[in-house]
N, C-alpha and C positions, 0 to 999 in steps of 0.2 A: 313198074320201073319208070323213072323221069324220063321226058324226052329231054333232046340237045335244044330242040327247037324251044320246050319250055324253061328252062336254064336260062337263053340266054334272055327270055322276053322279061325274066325276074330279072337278071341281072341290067335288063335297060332302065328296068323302074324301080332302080336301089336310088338312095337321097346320094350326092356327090362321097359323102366322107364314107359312104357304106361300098361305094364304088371302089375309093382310093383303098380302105382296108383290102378288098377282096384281091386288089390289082398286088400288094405288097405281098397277101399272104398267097398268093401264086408266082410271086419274083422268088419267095423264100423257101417253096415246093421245089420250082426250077434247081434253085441250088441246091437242095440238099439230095436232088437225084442226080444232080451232075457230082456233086463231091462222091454217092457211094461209088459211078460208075468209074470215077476215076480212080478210086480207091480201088477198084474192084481188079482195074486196068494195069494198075500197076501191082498186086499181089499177083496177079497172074501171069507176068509179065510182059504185059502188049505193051508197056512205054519203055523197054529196055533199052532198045534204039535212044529212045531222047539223049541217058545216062550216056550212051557210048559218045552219041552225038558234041557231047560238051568235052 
């Protein structure tokens, strides 16, 4: 298995634009685990509050 510690020594010695990809395709991970959890949140009901809210 990789270590964290190796990960990140590759990730210091990427060229910039290999950098910038990696940084997007981790902006784009972020969200689409924040979309299922909210999805997840609102089939389940934990944002029902919000609805009553408005």
């Amino acid at each position: 298995m990789v270590q964290l510690s190796d990960i990140k020594k590759e990730i210091e010695e990427l060229p910039q634009q290999e950098y910038n990809n990696l940084k997007r395709w981790f902006a784009e991970k972020e969200w689409e685990i924040w979309d299922k959890q909210i999805k997840e949140d609102s089939n389940s009901g934990k944002l029902d509050f919000l609805t009553k809210e408005a």
